[in-house]
VEXFIDREN-263917 format. One line per field, with one value per atom (N, C-alpha, C): x, y, z; residue number from 0; chain; residue in one letter. Coordinates in steps of 0.02 Angstrom, whole numbers, always signed. Atoms other than C-alpha are relative to their C-alpha. Layout:
# residues N
px	[X, ...]
py	[Y, ...]
pz	[Z, ...]
seq	[NUM, ...]
mol	[A, ...]
type	[A, ...]
This chain:
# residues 126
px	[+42, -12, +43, -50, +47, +6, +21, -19, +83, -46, +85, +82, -47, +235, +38, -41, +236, -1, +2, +202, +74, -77, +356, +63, -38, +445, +15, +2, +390, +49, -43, +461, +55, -104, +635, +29, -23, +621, -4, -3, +583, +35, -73, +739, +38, -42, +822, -49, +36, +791, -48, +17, +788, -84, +67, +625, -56, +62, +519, -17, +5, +543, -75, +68, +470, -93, +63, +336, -35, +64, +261, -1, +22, +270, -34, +57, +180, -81, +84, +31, +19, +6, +81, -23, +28, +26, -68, +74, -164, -16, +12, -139, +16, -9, -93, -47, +88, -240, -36, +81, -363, +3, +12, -291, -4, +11, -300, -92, +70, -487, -33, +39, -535, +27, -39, -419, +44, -46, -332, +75, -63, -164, +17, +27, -214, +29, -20, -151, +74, -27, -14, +72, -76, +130, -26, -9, +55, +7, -26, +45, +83, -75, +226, +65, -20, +253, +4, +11, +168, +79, -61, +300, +69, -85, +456, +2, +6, +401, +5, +20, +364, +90, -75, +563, +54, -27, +689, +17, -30, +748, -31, +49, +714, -50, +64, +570, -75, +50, +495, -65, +79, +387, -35, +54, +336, -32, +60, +261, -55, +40, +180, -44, +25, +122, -76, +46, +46, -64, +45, -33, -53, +53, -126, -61, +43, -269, -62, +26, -434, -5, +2, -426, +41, -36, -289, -26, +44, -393, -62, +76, -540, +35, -13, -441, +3, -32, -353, -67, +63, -520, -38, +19, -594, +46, -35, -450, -3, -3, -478, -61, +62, -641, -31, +9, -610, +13, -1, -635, +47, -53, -493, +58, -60, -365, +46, -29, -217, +55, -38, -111, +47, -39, +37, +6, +28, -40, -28, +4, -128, +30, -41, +29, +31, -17, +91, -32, +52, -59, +14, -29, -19, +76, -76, +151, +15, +0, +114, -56, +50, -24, +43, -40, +92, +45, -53, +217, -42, +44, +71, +4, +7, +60, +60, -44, +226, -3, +4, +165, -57, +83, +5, +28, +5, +72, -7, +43, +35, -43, +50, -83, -52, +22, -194, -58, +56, -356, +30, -15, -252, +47, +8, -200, -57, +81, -378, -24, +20, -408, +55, -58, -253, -34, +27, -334, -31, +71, -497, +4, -31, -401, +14, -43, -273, -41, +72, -446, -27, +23, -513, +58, -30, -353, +23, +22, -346, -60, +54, -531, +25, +7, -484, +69, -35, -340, +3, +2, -388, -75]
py	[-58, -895, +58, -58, -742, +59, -50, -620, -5, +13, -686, -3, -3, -705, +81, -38, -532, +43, -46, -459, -16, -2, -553, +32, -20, -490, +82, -80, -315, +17, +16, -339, -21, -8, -387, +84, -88, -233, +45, -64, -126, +9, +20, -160, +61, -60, -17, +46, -49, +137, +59, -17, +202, -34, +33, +69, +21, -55, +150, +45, -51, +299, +9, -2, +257, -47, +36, +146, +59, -53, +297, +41, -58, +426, -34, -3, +325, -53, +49, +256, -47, +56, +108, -9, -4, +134, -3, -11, +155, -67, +63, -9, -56, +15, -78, -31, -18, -32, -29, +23, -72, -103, +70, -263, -29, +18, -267, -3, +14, -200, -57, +42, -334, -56, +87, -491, -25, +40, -514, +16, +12, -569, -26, +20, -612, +76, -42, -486, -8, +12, -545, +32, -14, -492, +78, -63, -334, +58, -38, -276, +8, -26, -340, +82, -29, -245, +87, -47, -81, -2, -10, -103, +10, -14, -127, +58, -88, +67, +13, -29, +109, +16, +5, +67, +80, -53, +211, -8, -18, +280, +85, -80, +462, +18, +14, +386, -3, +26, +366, +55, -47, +533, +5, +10, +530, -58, +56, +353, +18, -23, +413, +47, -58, +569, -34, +49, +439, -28, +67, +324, +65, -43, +482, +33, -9, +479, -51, +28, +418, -68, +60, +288, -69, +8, +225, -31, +29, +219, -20, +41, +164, -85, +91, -13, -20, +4, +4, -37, -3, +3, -68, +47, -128, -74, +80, -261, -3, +14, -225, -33, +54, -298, -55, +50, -431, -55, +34, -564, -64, +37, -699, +60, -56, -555, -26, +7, -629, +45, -39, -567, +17, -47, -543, +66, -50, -435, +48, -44, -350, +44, -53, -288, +35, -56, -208, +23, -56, -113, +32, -73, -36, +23, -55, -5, +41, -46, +72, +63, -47, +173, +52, -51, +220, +36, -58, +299, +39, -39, +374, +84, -47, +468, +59, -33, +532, +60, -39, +651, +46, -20, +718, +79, -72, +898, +25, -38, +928, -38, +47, +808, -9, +20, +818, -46, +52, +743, -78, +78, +568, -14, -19, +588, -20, +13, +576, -83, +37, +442, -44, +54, +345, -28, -12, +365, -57, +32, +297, -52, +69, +134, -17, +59, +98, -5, -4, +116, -64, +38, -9, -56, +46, -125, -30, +10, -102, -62, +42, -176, -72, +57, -343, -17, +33, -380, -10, +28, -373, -39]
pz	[+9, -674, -27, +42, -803, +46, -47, -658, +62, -70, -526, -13, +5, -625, -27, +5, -684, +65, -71, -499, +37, -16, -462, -39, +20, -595, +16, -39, -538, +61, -72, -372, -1, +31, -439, -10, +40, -557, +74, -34, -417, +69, -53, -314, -37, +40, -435, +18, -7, -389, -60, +73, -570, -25, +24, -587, +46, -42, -441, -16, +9, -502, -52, +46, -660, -13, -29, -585, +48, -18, -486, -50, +42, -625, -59, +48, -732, +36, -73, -578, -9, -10, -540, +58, -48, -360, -19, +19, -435, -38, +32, -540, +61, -66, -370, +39, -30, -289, -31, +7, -406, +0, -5, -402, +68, -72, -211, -1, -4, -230, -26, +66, -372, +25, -39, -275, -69, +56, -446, +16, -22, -397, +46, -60, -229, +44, -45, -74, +4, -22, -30, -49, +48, -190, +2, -10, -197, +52, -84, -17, +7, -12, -22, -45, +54, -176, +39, -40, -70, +31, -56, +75, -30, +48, -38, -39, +27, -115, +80, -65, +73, +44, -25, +116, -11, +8, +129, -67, +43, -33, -34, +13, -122, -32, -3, -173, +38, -49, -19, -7, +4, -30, -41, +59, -205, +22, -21, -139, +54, -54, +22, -39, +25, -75, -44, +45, -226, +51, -55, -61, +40, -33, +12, -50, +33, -80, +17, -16, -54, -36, +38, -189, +68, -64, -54, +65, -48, +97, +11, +8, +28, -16, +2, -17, +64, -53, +121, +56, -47, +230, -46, +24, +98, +35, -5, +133, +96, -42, +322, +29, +2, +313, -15, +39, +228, +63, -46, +367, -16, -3, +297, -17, -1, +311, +21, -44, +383, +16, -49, +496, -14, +25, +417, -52, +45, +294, +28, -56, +428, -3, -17, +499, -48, +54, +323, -23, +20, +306, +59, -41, +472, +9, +0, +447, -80, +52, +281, +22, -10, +372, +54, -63, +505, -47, +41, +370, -33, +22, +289, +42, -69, +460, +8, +3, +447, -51, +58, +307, +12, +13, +396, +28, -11, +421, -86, +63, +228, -26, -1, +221, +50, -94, +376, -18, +1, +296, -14, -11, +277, +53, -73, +444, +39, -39, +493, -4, +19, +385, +33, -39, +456, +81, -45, +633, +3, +6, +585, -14, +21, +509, +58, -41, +639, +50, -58, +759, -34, +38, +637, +11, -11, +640, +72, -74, +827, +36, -11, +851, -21, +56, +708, +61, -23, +833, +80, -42, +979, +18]
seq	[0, 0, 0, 1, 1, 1, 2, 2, 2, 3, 3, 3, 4, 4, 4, 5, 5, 5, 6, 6, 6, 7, 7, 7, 8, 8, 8, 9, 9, 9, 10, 10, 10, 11, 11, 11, 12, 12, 12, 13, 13, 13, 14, 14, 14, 15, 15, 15, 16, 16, 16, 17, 17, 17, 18, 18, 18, 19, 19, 19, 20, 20, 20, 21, 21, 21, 22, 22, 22, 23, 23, 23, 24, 24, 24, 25, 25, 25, 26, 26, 26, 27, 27, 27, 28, 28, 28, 29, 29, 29, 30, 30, 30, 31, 31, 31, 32, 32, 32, 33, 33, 33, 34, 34, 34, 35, 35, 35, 36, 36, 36, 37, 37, 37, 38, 38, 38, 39, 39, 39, 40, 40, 40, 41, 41, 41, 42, 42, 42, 43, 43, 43, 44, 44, 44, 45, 45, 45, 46, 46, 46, 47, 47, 47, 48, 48, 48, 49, 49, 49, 50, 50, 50, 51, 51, 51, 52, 52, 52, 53, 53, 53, 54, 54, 54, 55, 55, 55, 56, 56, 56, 57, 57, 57, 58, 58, 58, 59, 59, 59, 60, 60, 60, 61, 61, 61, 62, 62, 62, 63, 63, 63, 64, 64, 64, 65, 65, 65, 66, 66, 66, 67, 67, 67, 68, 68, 68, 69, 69, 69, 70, 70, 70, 71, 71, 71, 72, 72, 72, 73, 73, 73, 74, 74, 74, 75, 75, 75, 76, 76, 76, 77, 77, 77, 78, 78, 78, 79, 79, 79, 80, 80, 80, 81, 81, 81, 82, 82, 82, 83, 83, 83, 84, 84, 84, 85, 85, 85, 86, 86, 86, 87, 87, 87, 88, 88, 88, 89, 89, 89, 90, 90, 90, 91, 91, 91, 92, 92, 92, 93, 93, 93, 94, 94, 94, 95, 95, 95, 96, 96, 96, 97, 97, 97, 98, 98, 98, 99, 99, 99, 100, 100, 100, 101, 101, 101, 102, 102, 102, 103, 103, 103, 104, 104, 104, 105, 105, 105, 106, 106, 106, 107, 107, 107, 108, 108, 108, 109, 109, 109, 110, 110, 110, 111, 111, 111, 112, 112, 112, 113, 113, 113, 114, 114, 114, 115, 115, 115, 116, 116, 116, 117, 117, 117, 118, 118, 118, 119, 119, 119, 120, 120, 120, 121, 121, 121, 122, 122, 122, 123, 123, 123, 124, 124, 124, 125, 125, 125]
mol	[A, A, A, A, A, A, A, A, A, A, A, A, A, A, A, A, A, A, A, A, A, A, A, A, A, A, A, A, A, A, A, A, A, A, A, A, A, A, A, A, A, A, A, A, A, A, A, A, A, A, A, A, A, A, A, A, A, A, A, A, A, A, A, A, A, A, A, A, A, A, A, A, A, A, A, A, A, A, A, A, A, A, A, A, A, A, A, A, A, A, A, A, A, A, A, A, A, A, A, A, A, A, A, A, A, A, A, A, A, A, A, A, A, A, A, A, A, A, A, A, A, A, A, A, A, A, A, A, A, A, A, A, A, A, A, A, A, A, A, A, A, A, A, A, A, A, A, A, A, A, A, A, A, A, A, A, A, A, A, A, A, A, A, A, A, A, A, A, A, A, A, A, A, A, A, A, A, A, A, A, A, A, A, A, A, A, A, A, A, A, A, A, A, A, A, A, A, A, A, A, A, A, A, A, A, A, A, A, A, A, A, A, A, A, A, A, A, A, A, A, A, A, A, A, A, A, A, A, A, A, A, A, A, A, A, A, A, A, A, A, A, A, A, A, A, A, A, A, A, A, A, A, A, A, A, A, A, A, A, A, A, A, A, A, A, A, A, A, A, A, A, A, A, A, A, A, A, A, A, A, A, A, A, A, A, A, A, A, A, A, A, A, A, A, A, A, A, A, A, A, A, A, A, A, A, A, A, A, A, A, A, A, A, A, A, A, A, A, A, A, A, A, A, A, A, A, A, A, A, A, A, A, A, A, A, A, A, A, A, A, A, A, A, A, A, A, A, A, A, A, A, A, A, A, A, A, A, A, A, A, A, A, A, A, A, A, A, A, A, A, A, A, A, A, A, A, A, A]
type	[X, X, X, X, X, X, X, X, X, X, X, X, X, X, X, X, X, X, X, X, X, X, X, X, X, X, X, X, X, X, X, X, X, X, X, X, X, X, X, X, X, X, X, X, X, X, X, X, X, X, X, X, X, X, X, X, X, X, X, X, X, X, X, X, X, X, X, X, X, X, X, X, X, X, X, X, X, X, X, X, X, X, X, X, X, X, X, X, X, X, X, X, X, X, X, X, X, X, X, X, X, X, X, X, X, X, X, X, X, X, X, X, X, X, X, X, X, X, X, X, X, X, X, X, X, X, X, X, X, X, X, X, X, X, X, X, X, X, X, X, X, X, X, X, X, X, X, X, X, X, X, X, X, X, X, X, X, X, X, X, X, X, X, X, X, X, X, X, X, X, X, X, X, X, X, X, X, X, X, X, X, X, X, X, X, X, X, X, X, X, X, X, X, X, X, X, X, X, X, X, X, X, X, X, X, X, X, X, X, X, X, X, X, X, X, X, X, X, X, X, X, X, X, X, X, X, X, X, X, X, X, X, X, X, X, X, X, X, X, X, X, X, X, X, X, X, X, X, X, X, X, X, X, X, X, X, X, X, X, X, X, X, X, X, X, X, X, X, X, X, X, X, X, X, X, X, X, X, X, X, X, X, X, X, X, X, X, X, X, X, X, X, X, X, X, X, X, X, X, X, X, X, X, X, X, X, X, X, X, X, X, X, X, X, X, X, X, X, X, X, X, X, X, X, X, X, X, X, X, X, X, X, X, X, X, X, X, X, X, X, X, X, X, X, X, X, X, X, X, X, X, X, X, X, X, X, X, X, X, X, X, X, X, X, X, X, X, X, X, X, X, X, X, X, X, X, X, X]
């Protein structure tokens, strides 16, 4: 599949910090998203793809910053409803929701919205 091989190739590239950079300044977080909403690619390379931006570097806030948006937690909230969700995927939607969190003093409305998820991923696990 051409999809899958360039998501991996993405995820090489974006081991340089120089290639994050220019993967958020030109949306790649939003091209992200819309293939989580649509299932093209499947979940699983791009969630990882998410978390490997989510990792320390001086990237990390321009990413968090990009991820606080409703576009964001409307997938976010889409893929938690998706009843074959599994579990390891699960947990890197809440540990990308929990760093979200870390940002909600200039951010408070995704803050809220974080809440209202990990209340939502709460319920799906236990």
């Amino acid at each position: 599949d051409v999809l899958a091989q360039a998501l991996d190739s993405l995820r090489t590239e974006l081991m340089s910090e120089e290639s994050r950079g220019l993967f958020l300044h030109s949306g790649g977080v939003c091209v992200l998203l819309s293939m989580l909403r649509t299932g093209r690619g499947g979940l699983h390379t791009p969630v990882d793809i998410l978390m490997q931006l989510a990792e320390q570097s001086r990237y990390l806030n321009p990413f968090l910053e990009a991820c606080s948006c409703e576009e964001f937690f409307r997938t976010a909230a889409q893929l938690l409803k998706n009843p074959r969700l599994e579990l390891p995927t699960l947990e890197k939607l809440s540990v990308l929701l929990q760093k979200l969190s870390t940002i909600r003093s200039t951010h408070s409305s995704a803050y809220c919205r974080y809440n209202t998820l990990n209340m939502g991923i709460l319920s799906l696990i236990m």
